[in-house]
N, C-alpha and C positions, 0 to 999 in steps of 0.2 A: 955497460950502462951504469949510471951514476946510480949510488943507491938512496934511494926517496924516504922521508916518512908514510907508515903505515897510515892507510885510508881505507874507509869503510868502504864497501861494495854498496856501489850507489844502481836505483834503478830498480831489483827487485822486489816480487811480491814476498811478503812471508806464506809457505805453504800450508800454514791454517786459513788463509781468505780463501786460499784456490781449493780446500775442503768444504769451507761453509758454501763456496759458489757451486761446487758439484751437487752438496745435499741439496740446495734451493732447486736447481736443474732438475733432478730426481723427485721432487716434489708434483713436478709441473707433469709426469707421466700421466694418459688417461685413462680413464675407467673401461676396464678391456670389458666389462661384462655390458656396459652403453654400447662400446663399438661393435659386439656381437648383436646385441638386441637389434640395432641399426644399420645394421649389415645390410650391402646389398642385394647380394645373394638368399637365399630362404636357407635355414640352418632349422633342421629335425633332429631332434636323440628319443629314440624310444628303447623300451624293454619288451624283448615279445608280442611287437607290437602294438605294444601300451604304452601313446604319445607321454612321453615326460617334459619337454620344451620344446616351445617354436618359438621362431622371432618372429618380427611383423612385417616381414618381407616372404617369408613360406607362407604366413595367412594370407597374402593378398595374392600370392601365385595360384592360391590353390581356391579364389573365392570366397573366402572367410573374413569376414571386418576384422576380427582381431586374433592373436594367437589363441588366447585363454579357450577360444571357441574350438582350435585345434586338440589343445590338451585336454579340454573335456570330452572327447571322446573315447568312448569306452574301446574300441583299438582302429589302427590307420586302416581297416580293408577298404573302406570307402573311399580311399585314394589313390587306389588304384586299378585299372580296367579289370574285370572279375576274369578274366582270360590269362592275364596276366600274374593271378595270385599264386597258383602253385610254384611257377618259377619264383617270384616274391620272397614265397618260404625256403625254398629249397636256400636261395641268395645270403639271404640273414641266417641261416645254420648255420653254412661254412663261413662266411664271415665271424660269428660270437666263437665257433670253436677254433677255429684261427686254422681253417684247412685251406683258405682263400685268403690272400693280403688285401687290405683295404686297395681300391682303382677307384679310376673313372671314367664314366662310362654313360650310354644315353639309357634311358629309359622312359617309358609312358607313364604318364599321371591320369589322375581324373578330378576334375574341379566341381565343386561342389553341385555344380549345376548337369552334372553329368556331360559336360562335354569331357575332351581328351586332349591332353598337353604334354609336346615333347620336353624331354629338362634333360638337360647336361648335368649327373650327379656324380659326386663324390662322395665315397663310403669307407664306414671304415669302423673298426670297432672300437671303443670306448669305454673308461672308466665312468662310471656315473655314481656318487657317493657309495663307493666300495662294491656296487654291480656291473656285471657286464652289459652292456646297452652297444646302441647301433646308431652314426652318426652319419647323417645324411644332408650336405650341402649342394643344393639346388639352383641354379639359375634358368630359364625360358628360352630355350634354342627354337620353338616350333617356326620363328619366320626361315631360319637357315633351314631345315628339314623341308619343309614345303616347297624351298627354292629350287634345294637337290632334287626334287622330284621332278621339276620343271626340266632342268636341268637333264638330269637324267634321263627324262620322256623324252627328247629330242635333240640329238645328236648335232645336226645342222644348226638348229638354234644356239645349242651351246657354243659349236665354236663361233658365231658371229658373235653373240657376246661375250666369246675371251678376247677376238680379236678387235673390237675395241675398247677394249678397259683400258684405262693411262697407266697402267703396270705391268710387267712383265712376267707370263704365264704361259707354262709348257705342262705337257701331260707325259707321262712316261710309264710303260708296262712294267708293272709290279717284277715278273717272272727272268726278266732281266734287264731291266733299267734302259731299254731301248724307247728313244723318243719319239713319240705319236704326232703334238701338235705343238706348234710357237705361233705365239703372235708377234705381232711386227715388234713391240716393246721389247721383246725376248731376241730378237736377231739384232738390235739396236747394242742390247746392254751385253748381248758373248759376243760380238764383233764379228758376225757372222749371217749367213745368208738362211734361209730356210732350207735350203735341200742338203747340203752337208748336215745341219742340226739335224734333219729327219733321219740318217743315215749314223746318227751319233748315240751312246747311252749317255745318259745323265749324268751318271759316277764321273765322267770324266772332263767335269767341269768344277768338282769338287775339289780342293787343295789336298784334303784327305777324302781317299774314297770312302773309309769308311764311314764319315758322316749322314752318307745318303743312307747306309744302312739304320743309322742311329734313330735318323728320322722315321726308318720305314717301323723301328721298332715299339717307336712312340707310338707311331699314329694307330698302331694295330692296336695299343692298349686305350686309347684316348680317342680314336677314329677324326679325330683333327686334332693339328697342333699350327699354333701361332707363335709370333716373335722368336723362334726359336734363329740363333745365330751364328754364321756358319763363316768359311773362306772359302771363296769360288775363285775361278782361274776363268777370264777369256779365252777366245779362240788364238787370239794376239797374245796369251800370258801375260797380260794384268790383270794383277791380283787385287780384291776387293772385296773387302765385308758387305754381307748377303743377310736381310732378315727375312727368312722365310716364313710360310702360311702354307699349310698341306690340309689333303683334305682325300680320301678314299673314293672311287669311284669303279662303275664301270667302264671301257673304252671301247668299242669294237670287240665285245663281247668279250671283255677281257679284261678282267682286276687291273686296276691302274690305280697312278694317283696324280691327283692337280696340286703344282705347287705356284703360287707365287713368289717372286723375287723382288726387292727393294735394294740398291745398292745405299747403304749406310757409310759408306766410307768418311764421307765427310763429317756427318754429323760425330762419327767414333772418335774423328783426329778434334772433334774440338770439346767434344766429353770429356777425350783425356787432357785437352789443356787446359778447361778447367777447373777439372781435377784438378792438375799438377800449380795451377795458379793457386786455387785456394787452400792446399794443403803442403806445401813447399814455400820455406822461405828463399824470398827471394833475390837476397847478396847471395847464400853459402849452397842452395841447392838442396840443402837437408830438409827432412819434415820440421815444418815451423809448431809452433806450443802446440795449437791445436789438435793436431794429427797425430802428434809425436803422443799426445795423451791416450786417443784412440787406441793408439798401436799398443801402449803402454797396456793397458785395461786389455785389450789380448792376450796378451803375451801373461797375463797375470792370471785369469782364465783356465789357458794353457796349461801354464805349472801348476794349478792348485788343482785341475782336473787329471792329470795322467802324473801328479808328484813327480815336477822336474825340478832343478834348480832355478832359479830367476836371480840377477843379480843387476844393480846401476850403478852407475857411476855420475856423480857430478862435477861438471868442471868448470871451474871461472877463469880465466886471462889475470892473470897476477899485473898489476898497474897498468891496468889498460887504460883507465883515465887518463893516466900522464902522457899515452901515445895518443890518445885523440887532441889533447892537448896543445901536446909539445909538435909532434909532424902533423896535424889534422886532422878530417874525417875522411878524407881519403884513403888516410896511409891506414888511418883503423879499418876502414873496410876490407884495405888490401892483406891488413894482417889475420883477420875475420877469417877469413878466406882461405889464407895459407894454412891458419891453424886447422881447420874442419880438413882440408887436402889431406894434410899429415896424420893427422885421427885414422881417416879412414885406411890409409897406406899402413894401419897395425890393426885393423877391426875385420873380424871375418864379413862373408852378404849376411851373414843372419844376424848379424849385430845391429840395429837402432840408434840413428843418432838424429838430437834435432838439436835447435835452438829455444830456447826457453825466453830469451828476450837477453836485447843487447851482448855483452859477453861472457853469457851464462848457457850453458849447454847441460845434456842429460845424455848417457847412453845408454842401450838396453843391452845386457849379455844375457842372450837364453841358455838354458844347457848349461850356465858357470856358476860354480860356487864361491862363496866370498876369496878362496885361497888363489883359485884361478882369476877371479876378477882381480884381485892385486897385483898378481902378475900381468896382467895385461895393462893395469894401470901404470906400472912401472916402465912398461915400454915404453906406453902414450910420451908418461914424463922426459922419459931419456930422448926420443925421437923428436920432441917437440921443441925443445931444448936444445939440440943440434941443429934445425933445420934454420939457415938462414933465409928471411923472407926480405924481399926485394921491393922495399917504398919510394915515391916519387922523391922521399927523403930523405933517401939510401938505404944500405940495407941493415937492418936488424935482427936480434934476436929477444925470442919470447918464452916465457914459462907460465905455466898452468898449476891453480892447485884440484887436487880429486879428492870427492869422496865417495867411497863405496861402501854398497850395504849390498845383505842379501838377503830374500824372499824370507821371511820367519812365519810360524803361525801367530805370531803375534800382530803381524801386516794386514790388518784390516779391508785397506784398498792401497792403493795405488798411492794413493796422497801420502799413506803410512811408510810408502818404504824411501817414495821421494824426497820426505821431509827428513827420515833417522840419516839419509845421503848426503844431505843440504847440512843437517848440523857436523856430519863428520868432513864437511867441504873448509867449513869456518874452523872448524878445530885445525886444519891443514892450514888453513892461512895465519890463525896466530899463533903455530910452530916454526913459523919462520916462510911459508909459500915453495913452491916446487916442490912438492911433495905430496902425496897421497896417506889419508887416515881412515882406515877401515871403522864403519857402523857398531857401535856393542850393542 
């Protein structure tokens, strides 16, 4: 290649706007103490059963116009069936002493008006300006409770209405995962008839068996569980993403449980694409700016929590204008393209690489210190440099320049170690290009 005058790197941001854009970003977070207050669940912290906060979703659960009316009670017993209080106490001891881990779990309420309300809570113990308190998150399950009763009082009615639901619902003994009931939607989606299901366990429709137990472990501590998602296998072995819905029951006088089934496959294959679309550029395949920042902000996380190394590398295409240029956009994309191939062909999977815009790239080395990231630089350069790439124009060859920096505690963010990268990239390019200049 003919040798050119030197030209600016055209196209980039300088990486103090992409700082001042993150603080603005950061700016715009919400007021986590509004999003509690307005929670839609009812959220209780007491001491000894001396309300200290409610939000205004526990006072309308519990028949109160507003929280304040909660807190000014001199302690919660009145909220709960007086039947109920010893267990109450007994609950909140070993919770504050931590002999019990925070669960969740159902429990009875009592509303102001003296009626009685089931709630699905969570518990758990809590700092509360430097005391130990008890935090209790509330939602209103009594129409599900009063269904299960239904439900449960009659056997026959139950299965008539599993076996028209428009979803697929089987029932299966607890004691060993042998199958009770399917409805037609269930013999539709295992490829399969009713009387082989009947004769079948459950586990053995799972890709891994042991998920059934996973589930059976939830639901003992949680007495239902939803969305939870799993890989099932048909009768035919196809395999298919399953969003499950479980739920404890008796069967024929015997511990069971009812699960519903949702085949999500579809919806998973186009979650991931896009994903893959909006976080993946898409000439090189790599994570485009966005993403690449994301990961970036992890990875930084990472080291400054368990004290790893962190190191990047920046790389720009040395005269790549004069290939867009001189052979086209074509041949640039084709050379785009060969150079990210070749990158990776010296980058471990744990290494990071994206595109930053146009012929400007960044990579992440976790676990590598500046001495190591030079060395890897040096490959990049030698390998990149050798590697002929094949244009509608013929073929050529390319050089890169790098700059590498590592994690400091001087690196405030992300922006901090990207930018000491960026200036040790320009220092590489007016040393002459093909070359890598380490961050001081």
């Amino acid at each position: 290649m003919a040798p050119m005058k030197k030209q600016a790197k055209e196209g980039a941001k300088p990486l103090e706007r992409r700082a001042v854009g993150r603080r603005q970003e950061d700016g715009l977070l919400p007021n986590f103490r509004d999003l509690i207050d307005g929670a839609v669940q009812g959220i209780l912290v007491h001491s000894n059963f001396k309300p200290l906060y409610a939000n205004a979703a526990f006072a309308k659960l519990f028949g109160y116009d507003t929280p304040e009316e909660i807190t000014a009670l001199p302690l919660i017993r009145s909220l709960y069936p007086p039947d109920t209080w010893p267990e109450v106490e007994q609950d909140y001891n070993a919770l504050i002493r931590g002999t019990k881990p925070g669960e969740v779990t159902r429990m009875l309420g009592q509303r102001r008006d003296g009626s009685e309300i089931w709630l699905s809570a969570a518990k758990r113990s809590v700092s509360w300006y430097g005391s130990h308190a008890l935090e209790l998150c509330v939602s209103d399950i009594s129409k599900q409770v009063e269904m299960e009763r239904v439900m449960m009082g009659n056997e026959q009615l139950l299965r008539s209405i599993l076996e028209v639901l428009p979803v697929p619902v089987y029932i299966a003994r607890r004691r060993d995962g042998r199958i009770q009931f399917v409805n037609r939607k269930t013999c539709l989606l295992l490829q399969q008839s009713a009387g082989p299901l009947l004769k079948a366990a459950a586990q053995d429709f799972y890709e891994d068996s042991q998920d059934q137990e996973k589930i059976h472990i939830l639901i003992d501590a949680v007495h239902d569980v939803r969305e939870i998602e799993v890989r099932m296998r048909t009768a035919q072995g196809r395999l298919f993403t399953a969003e499950i819905a479980a739920i404890t029951m008796d069967y024929a006088d015997e511990p069971a449980v009812l699960v519903s089934m949702n085949d999500i496959s579809q919806r998973k294959q186009l979650e991931d694409e896009l994903f893959h679309q909006a976080n993946t550029d898409s000439l090189t395949g790599i994570s485009n700016r966005r993403y690449f920042m994301v990961q970036a902000e992890q990875e930084l996380r990472r080291a400054r929590r368990f004290s790893r190394d962190l190191s990047v590398v920046m790389m720009d295409l040395d005269r790549f204008k004069w290939i867009n240029d001189s052979l086209g956009h074509a041949a640039g994309d084709t050379v785009l393209e060969a150079i990210v191939k070749a990158s990776q062909e010296r980058l471990r999977e744990s290494d990071v690489m994206g595109r930053l815009g146009g012929e400007e790239f960044a990579i992440l080395l976790p676990e590598t210190g500046l001495d190591a990231a030079m060395e890897v630089a040096g490959r990049l350069l030698e390998h990149i440099a050798e590697t002929p790439i094949a244009t509608v124009k013929g073929v050529v060859h390319c050089t890169t320049s790098l700059g590498v920096a590592q994690l400091t505690s001087g690196d405030h963010t992300i922006d901090d170690l990207l930018r000491r990268a960026d200036e040790a990239l320009y220092l590489a390019k007016d040393n002459g290009r093909n070359r890598a200049e380490a961050a001081v």
